[in-house]
Each structure stands twice: as C-alpha cells, then as structure tokens.
Residue frames as qw, qx, qy, qz and C-alpha x, y, z in Angstrom:
[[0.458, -0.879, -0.061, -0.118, -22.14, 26.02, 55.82],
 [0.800, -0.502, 0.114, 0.308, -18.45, 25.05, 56.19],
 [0.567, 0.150, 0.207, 0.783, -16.65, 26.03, 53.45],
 [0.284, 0.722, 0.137, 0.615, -17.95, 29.75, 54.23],
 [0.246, 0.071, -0.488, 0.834, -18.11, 30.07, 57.62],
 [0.377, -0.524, -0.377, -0.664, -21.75, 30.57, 58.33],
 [0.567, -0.564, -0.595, 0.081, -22.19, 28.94, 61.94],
 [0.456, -0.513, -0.185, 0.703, -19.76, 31.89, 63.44],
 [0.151, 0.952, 0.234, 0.128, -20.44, 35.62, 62.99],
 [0.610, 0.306, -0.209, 0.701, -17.28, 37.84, 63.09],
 [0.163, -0.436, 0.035, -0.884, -19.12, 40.71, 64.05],
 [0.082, 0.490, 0.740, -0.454, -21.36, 41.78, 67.22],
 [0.188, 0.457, 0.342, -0.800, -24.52, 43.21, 66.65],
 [0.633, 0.504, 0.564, -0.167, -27.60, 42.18, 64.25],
 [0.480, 0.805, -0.100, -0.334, -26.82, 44.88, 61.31],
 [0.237, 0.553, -0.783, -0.161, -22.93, 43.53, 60.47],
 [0.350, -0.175, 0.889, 0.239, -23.49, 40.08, 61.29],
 [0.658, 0.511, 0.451, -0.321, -26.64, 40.31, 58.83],
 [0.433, 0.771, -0.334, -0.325, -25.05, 41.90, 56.36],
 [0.019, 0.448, -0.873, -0.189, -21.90, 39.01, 56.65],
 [0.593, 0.182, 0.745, -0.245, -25.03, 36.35, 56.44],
 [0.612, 0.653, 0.266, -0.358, -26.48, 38.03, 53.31],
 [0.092, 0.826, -0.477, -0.285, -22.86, 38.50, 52.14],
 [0.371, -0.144, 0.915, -0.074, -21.93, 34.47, 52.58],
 [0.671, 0.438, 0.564, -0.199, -25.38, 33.08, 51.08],
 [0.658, 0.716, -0.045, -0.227, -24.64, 35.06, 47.89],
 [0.024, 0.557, -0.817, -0.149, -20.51, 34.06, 47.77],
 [0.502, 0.012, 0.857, -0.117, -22.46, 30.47, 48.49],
 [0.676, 0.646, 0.035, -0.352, -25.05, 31.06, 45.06],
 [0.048, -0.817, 0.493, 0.295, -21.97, 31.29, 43.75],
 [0.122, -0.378, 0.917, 0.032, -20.45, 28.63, 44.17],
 [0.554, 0.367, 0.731, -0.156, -23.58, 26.43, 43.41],
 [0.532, 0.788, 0.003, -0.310, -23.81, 28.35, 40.09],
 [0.180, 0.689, -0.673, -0.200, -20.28, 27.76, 38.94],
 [0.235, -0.193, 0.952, -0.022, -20.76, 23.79, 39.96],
 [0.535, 0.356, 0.727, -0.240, -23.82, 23.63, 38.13],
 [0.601, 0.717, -0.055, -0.348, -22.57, 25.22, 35.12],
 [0.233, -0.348, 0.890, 0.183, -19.28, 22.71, 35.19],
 [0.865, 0.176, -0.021, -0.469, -20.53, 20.03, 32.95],
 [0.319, 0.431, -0.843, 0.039, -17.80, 17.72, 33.38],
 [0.872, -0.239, -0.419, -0.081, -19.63, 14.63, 34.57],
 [0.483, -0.625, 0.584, -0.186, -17.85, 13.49, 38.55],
 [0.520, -0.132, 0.839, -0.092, -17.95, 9.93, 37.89],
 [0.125, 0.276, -0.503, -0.809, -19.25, 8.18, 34.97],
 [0.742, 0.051, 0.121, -0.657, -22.27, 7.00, 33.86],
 [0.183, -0.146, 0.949, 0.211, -22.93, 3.24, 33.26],
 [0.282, 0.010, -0.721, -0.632, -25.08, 1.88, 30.91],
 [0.788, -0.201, 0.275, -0.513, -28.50, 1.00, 31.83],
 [0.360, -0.048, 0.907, 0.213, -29.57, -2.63, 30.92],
 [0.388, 0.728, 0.310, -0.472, -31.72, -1.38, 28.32],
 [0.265, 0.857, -0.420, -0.139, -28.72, 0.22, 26.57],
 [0.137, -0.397, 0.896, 0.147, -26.56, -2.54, 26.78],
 [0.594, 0.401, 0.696, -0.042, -29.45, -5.11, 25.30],
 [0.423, 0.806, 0.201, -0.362, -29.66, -2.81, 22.87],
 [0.078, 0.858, -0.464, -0.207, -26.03, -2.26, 21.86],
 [0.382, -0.232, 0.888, 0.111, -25.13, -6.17, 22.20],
 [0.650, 0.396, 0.630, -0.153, -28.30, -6.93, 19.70],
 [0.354, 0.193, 0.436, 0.804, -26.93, -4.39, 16.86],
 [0.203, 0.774, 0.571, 0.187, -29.73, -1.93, 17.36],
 [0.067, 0.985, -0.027, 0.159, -27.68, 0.72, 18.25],
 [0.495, 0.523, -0.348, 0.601, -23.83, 1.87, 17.87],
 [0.640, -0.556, -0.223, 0.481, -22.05, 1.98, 21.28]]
C-alpha cells in the first residue's frame, strides 16, 4: 500500500479514483511478479541438521 500510494486518491469522484485503484493493484501485480520471478535467494539458506549429519558422515558431498 505504500510504495504505490493506495491509501490517498488523487482524484474526486468514484469513476477516476476507481480507475487509479484498478490502475495501482495491477502496477502492484507487477511488482510481486518481477520479485517472484528474481531467484536470487535474500539471505542464505543454512543447512538443516539432517544435511549436516549427513555431510559430516561422508554420505553426501557438501
């Protein structure tokens, strides 16, 4: 809701500020589409302890 501007309407009257609602939600898809086709990882994963029992016994290559 903040990074488009949804809580304030620019416009008076139902038809424009609908349209700038309908306009916003899809710029907002958007943006949830592009971050959910990023596949760079934020932070990285640690190992369960599973995977590390595993890796420290030889049964599988780190």
């Amino acid at each position: 809701m903040r990074t488009c501007g949804l809580r304030r309407s620019r416009y008076r009257g139902l038809a424009r500020t609908h349209v700038q609602h309908v306009l916003t939600a899809m710029a907002r898809n958007l943006i949830r589409l592009a971050d959910w086709f990023d596949t760079t990882p934020t932070t990285p994963r640690r190992d369960s302890n599973f995977r590390t029992l595993c890796t420290n016994t030889g049964l599988i290559t780190p």
